[in-house]
N, C-alpha and C positions, 0 to 999 in steps of 0.2 A: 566655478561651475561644477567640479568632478568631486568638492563638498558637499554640496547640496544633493547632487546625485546619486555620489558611492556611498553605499553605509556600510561599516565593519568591514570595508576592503572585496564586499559581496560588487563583483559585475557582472551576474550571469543577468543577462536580459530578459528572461521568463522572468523570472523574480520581480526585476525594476518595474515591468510595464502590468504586474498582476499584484504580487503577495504585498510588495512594498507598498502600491495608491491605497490600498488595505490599512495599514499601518501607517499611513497618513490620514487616515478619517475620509478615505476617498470611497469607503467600501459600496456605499448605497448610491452612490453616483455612478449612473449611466456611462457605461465606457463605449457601448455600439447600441448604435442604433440602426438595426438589419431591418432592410427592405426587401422585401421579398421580389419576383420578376413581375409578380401578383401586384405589385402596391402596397402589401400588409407587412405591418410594423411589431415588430418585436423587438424590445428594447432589453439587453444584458449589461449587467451593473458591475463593477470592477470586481468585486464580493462572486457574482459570477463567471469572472471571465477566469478567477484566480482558479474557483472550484473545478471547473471545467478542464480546464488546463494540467491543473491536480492531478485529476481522474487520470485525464491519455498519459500524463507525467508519469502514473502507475502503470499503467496500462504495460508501456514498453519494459520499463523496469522487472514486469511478472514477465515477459516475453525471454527477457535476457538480455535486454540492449544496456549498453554502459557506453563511459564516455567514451568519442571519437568512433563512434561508430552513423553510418550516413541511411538517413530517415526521408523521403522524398512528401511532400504533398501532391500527387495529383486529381486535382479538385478546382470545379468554377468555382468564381468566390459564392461561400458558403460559411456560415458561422464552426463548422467543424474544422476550415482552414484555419480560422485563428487558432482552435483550441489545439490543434496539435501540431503547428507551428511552434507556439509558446510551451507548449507541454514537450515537444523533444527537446528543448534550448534549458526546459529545466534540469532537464535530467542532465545536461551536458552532452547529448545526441546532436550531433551535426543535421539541424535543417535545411533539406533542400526542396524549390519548388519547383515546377511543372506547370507550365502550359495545357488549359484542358484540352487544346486542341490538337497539343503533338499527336503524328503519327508514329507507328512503328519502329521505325529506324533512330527517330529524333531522340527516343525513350531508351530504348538498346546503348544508342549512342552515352547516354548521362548515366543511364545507371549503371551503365555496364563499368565505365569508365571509374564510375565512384565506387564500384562494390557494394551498391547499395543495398544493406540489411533487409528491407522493407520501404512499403510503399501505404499511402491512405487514396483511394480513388474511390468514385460511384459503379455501379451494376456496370452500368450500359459501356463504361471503357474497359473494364478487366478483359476483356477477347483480346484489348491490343497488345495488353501487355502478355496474355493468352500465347500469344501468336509468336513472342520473344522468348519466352519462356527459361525455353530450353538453353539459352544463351545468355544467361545470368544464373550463373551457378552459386555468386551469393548472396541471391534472393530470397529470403527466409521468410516473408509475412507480405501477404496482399491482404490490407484491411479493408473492407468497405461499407459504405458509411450506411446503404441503404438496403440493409437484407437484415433482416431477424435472429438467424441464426449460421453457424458458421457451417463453413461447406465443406471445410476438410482441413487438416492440419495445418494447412498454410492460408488459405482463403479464409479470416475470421470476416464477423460481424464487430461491426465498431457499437452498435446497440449491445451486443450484450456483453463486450469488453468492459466499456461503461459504466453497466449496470450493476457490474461487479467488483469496479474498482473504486475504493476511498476517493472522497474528496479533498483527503488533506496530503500535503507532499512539501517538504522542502528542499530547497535548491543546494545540494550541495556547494559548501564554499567555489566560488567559481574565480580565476584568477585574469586579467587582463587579455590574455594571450592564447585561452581555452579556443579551440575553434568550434566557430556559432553556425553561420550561416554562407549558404554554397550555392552560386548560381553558375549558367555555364552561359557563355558569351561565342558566338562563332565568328572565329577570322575567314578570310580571305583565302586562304588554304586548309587544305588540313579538317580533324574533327576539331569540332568544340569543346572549349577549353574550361575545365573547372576551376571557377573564382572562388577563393577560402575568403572568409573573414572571420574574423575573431571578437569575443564578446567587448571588447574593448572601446569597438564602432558605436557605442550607445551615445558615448562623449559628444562624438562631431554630429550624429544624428540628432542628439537632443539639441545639442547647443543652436543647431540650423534651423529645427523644426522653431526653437526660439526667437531667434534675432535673424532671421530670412522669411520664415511662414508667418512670421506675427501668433505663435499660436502662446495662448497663456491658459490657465485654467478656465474663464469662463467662455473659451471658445466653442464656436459646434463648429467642426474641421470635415471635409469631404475630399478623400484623396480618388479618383474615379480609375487608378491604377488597378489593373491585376496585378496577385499577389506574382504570378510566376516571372513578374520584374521587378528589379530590383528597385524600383521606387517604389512596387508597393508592399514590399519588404520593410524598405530604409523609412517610407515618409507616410506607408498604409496603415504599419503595425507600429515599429520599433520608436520612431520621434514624438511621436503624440501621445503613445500610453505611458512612454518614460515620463512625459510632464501632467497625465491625468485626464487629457482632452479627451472631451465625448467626442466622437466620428460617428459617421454618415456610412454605412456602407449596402450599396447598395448593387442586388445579385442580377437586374438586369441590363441591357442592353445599349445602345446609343437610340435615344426615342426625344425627340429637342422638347418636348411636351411635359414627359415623365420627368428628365432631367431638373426642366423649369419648376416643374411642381413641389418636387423635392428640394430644389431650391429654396421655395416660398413657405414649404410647410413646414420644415424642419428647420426654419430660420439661420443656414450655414450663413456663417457669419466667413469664415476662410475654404475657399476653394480650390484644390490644384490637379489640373486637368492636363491634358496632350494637345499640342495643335493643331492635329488632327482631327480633333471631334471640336474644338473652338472653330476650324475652318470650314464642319460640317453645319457647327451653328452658323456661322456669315454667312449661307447659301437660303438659311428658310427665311421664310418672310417674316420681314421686321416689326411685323404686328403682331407678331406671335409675341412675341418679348412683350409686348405694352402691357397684356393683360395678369403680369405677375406683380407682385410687388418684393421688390429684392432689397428692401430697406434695412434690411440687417444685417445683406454682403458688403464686407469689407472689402476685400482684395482678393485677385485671383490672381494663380499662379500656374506658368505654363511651365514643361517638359520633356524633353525627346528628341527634339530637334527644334535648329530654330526656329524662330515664332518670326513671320510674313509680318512686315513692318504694317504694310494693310489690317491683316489681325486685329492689332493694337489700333489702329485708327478707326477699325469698327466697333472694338468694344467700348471704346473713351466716344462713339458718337452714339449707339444704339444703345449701349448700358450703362453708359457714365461710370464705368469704373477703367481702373488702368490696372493691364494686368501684366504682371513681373516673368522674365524670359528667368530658369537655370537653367543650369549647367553641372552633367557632373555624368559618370561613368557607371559601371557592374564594377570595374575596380577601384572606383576613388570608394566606393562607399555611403556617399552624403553629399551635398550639394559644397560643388566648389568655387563657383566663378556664377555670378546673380545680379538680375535687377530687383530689388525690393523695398518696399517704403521707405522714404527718406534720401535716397537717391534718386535722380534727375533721370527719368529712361530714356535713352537714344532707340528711338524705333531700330530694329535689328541685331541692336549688339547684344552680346551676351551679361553684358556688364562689367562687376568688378568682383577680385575676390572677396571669399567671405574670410571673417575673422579668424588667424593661425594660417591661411593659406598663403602660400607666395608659388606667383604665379608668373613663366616667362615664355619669351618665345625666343626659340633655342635654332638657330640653323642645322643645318647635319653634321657638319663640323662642330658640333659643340658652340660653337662662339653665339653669344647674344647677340640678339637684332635689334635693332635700331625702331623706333615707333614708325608706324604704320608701313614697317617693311613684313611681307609674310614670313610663316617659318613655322617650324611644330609648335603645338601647344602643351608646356611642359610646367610641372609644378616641381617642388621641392620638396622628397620623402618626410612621413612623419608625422603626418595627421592622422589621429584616431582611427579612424574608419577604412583607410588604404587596406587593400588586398593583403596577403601576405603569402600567398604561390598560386602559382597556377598549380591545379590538382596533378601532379603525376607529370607536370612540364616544367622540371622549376628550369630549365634552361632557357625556356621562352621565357619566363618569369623575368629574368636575369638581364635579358636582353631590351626589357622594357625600362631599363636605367642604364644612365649613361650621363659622367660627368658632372655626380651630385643630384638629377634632374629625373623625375619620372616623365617618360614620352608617352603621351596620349595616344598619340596615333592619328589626331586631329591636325588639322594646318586654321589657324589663325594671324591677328596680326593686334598689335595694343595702338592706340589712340593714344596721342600725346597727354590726355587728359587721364591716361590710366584704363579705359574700357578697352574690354576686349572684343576681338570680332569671330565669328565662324567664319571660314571658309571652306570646308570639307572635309571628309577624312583622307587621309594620304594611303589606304588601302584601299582593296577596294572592295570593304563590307557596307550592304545595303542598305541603309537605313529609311525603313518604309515603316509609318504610322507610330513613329517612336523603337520598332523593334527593329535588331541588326539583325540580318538573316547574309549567312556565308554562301556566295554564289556556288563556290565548292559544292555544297550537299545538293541543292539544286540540281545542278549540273549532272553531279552520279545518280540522282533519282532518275531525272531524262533518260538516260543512257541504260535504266533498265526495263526501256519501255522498247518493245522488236523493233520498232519501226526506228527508232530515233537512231543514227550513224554517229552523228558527235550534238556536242552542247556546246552551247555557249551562254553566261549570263551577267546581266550586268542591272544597273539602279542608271534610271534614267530621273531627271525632273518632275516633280508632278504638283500640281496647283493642292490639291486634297493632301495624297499620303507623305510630301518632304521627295519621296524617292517612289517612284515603281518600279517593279518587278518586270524587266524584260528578258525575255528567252530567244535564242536566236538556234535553230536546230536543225539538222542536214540529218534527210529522210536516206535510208540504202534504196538503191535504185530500183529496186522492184517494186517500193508504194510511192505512192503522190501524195497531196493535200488532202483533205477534206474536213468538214464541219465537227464530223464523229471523231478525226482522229484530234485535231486541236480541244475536242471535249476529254479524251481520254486522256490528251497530256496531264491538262488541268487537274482533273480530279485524282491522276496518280500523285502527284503533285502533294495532291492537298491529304490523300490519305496516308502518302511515304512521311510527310513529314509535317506540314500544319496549313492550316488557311492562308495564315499571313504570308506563307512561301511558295504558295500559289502564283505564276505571272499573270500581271494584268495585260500586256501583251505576248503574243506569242510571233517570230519572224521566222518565215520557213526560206533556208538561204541553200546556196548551194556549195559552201566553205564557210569553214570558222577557222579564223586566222591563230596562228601559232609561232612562235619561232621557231629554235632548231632544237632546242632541246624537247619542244613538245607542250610545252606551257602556252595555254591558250591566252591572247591577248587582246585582255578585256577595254583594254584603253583605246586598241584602233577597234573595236565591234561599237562602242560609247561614240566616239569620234565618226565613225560611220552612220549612228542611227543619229543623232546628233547635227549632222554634215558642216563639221570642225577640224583644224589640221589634225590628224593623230602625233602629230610630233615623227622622233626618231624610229622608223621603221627597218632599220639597218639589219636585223637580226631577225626580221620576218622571213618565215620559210614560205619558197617561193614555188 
C-alpha cells in the first residue's frame, strides 16, 4: 500500500491528494463536484484543485507562515475550504478546522489554546472572532473569503491574496511525522483538547477509504460530513483525493428531496452519511424514495454513533441497499472497527476491525475480558493515523494508554464471533447527531446567564440525534420560569458556543446534586430524568 502511495519518501498530504493525481494523468479529472445551497454545479478538476491550493499554499508563505505554525478554517463547506485546507498541509502549516457555527467562547477556546497564526472565515462571522479579539494575541491574519479588498493589515481579502499569488508551489519534502492536521475534541471536564495528527494518517486513511468505503478510481464518493469533523477531514478530503476519487460535495443543508436528487443526478455510486440524517430520512414518506432512481448506489455508509438496528432494516426494505455501521474516533484518525462488504452485518454491532487494527476489551484492571463480557474498548498503539498529543496536554495524552493498549473511552463488549458491540461512552461526553459536545462548557455558558444559580447537564436518549442535550438549572431566588427566560437560555447557548450545544430540553429544578468536593453529579441528574437506580450515592452532599 504505502508503495504505491509514497513517492520519493514525500508524505505531505496536500501533495498526495493534489500535485501527485497530476502526475498520475489524473489532471483533467474531476476531483469535486460543488453543489451550490442553489442546486448549481460547478465541477473542479485535480489540475484545479492542485492550482488552487498552490495559490493559498503562496499565499501564507508571502504572509510569513512556515512549518508548525497553526492555520484554522472557519468556513461552511465551501470550495475555498478545500483549497486552503490542502494549501496549509502544503506548506507544512498545521490545518485546523472550525465549525461555522461556533460561538465566541468555542473559537477563543481552540485558537487561543493553539496559538493560532490566522484564521480564513466569511464577512458575516469575523464580529465573532471581532468580539475575542483582543484575547488572541497571536493572531496575526483574519482572511476572508468574501470582500474585494483588504480592510486593514490583518483583515485581508482572500480575492485579492489570490489574485496575486502563483499557481505553481511545491511541497516541501514532507516526512512521516510532520504535524498535519488539529482538531479539538471536548471531554467531560475541563476545556477542549487539541488532537495533533501528523501527515503519516494518509496510510490508514487511504488504505480504509479502500478496503472499508469500496472507493476505487471510477467511484463518484459523497461524504455529507462537515469539514470541521474529523470525518470530513479523514473520509471528506484526505481518503478519496489520495486514491483520485471524484466527490460529491455539496454546501447545503438536510432537504430528503435535494439529497435524493443529488443522489440520482450525479450518479453516487458510494455514500457515507450520519445516522442522524439516515434516521431523518426513515421519518418522510416512503414515496418519496420511489420516484428516484439509485441504480448506480452501491453502498452506504454510516458514522457517528451507532446506527438503530431499525435504520438498517429500513434502508434493506425502502432502498434495497445495506448500509455499513464505523467506527472510529478525532484520535484514532480513520476508521477502526466496521461493517463493510463482504461481511455478514449483525444489525447493531459495530462490526470487526479493519486491516492492521487489533482490537480488545480491556477491564480497568488491565486484564482482558472474556466474549461478550463488557469492559473499555481499547486498541493496540501504532496505526498510521493515531493522534500523537493532545495539544498542550501531553499528560492526558499519556493517560489515554495503559498496559500496551490505547483506551477509547468507550465501553463495549466482543461476540464470540469476533464483532464488536457499543455500549456507551464511560464519560460523560454527549454525543448528539454524531458531534461530542462537553457538558462542562455548557454548564459555564448557563452560569453566565443572571438568572441561572447553578447547572447541570447531561445526554439523555433520543430516537432522531443518538443523545440530546438536557439542561437542568436552579434559578436565584428572586426570578421564576417563564417562556422568555428558557428562550434566552437557548439562544445564549447557541451564541456562547454552537447550535449543536444548544439543549433540546431545558429542567428548571430546585438542586443540582453534587458531592463534597463540589463536582456536580451528572449520573444521579441522568438517573433522575431517566427514573433508574443512580447507583452509589454515598458521597452526595446532603
Amino acid at each position: 500500500m504505502e508503495d504505491r502511495l509514497i513517492c520519493n519518501n514525500q508524505f505531505n498530504i496536500g501533495h498526495i491528494c493534489t500535485r501527485q493525481q497530476c502526475e498520475q494523468g489524473r489532471g483533467d479529472k474531476v476531483a469535486m463536484r460543488w453543489i451550490s445551497p442553489a442546486m448549481e454545479r460547478t465541477d473542479y478538476t485535480f489540475s484545479d484543485l492542485d492550482a488552487e491550493s498552490s495559490r493559498f499554499a503562496n499565499v501564507l508563505q508571502a504572509l510569513g507562515y512556515a512549518a508548525g505554525d497553526v492555520f484554522f478554517t472557519f468556513l461552511p463547506k465551501m470550495p475555498e475550504q478545500f483549497f486552503a485546507f490542502l494549501g496549509a498541509l502544503k506548506l507544512r502549516v498545521v490545518a485546523g478546522t472550525l465549525f461555522s457555527n461556533f460561538g465566541e467562547e468555542a473559537l477563543l477556546d481552540r485558537l487561543g489554546d493553539s496559538q493560532a497564526r490566522g484564521v480564513i472565515t466569511k464577512k458575516s462571522f469575523v464580529k465573532k472572532i471581532a468580539n475575542v479579539r483582543d484575547r488572541l494575541p497571536g493572531l496575526r491574519h483574519i482572511i476572508v473569503v468574501d470582500i474585494d479588498e483588504h480592510q486593514s493589515g490583518d483583515v485581508l481579502s482572500y480575492r485579492q491574496l489570490m489574485r496575486d499569488a502563483s499557481s505553481d508551489f511545491t511541497a516541501p519534502l514532507t516526512t512521516p511525522d510532520t504535524p498535519s492536521v488539529l482538531h479539538y475534541t471536548s471531554g467531560s471536564t475541563g476545556k477542549p483538547k487539541g488532537v495533533q495528527h501528523v501527515h503519516r494518517s494518509v496510510l490508514h486513511q487511504n488504505q480504509t477509504a479502500r478496503e472499508v468505503l469500496c472507493l476505487a478510481e471510477d467511484e463518484i464518493y459523497w461524504c455529507t460530513a462537515d469539514q470541521g469533523w474529523v470525518t470530513g477531514t479523514s473520509y471528506g478530503i484526505i481518503g478519496p483525493w489520495s486514491l483520485g476519487v471524484t466527490q460529491v460535495h455539496f454546501g447545503g443543508g438536510y432537504n430528503a428531496e435535494h439529497w435524493f436528487t443529488l443522489l440520482e443526478q450525479e450518479q453516487v455510486t458510494i455514500w457515507y452519511t450520519a445516522p442522524t440524517a439516515l434516521r431523518m430520512l426513515l421519518r418522510e414518506d416512503p414515496a418519496l424514495f420511489g420516484r428516484f432512481d439509485l441504480a448506480r448506489l452501491k453502498h452506504i455508509f454510516s458514522v457517528g454513533e451507532p446506527l438503530n438496528p431499525e435504520v438498517i432494516h429500513w434502508s434493506r426494505r425502502t432502498l434495497g441497499r445495506e448500509i455499513y455501521d464505523t467506527w472510529f474516533q478525532t484520535e484514532t484518525g480513520g476508521i477502526m472497527i466496521s461493517n463493510r462488504p463482504g461481511l455478514e452485518v449483525r444489525p447493531g454491532s459495530m462490526g470487526k476491525p479493519v486491516t492492521g487494527i487489533e482490537a480488545a476489551i480491556i477491564a480497568d484492571d488491565g486484564s482482558t475480558m472474556p466474549d461478550k463480557e463488557q469492559g473499555n474498548l481499547c486498541a493496540k498503539p501504532g496505526w498510521p493515523s493515531m493522534f500523537v498529543t493532545y495539544l498542550n496536554n501531553d499528560e492526558v495524552y499519556r493517560q489515554k494508554f495503559r498496559g500496551g493498549y490505547y483506551f477509547s473511552g468507550d465501553t463495549a463488549y466482543r461476540d464470540a464471533d469476533g464483532y464488536f458491540w457499543f455500549l456507551g461512552r464511560s464519560d460523560d461526553v454527549i454525543n448528539t447527531a454524531g458531534h461530542l459536545i462537553s457538558p462542562f462548557e455548557i454548564e459555564s455558558a448557563l452560569l453566565e446567564i443572571p438568572e441561572v444559580a447553578e447547572s447541570g447537564v447531561i445526554g439523555a436518549p433520543d430516537d432522531l440525534l443518538f443523545e440530546k442535550v438536557v439542561a437542568f438549572v436552579t434559578l436565584h431566588s428572586q426570578f421564576s420560569y417563564s417562556r422568555e427566560l428558557e428562550l434566552k437560555i437557548r439562544l445564549h447557548v447557541t451564541n456562547k458556543l454552537s447550535s449543536i450545544a444548544t439543549p433540546q430540553e431545558i429542567v428548571f429544578t430546585d438542586v443540582i446534586p453534587k458531592n463534597k468536593s463540589g463536582k456536580i453529579m451528572r449520573r444521579v441528574l441522568k438517573a433522575r430524568y431517566l427514573g433508574t437506580d443512580a447507583g452509589d450515592i454515598s458521597t452526595l452532599e446532603i
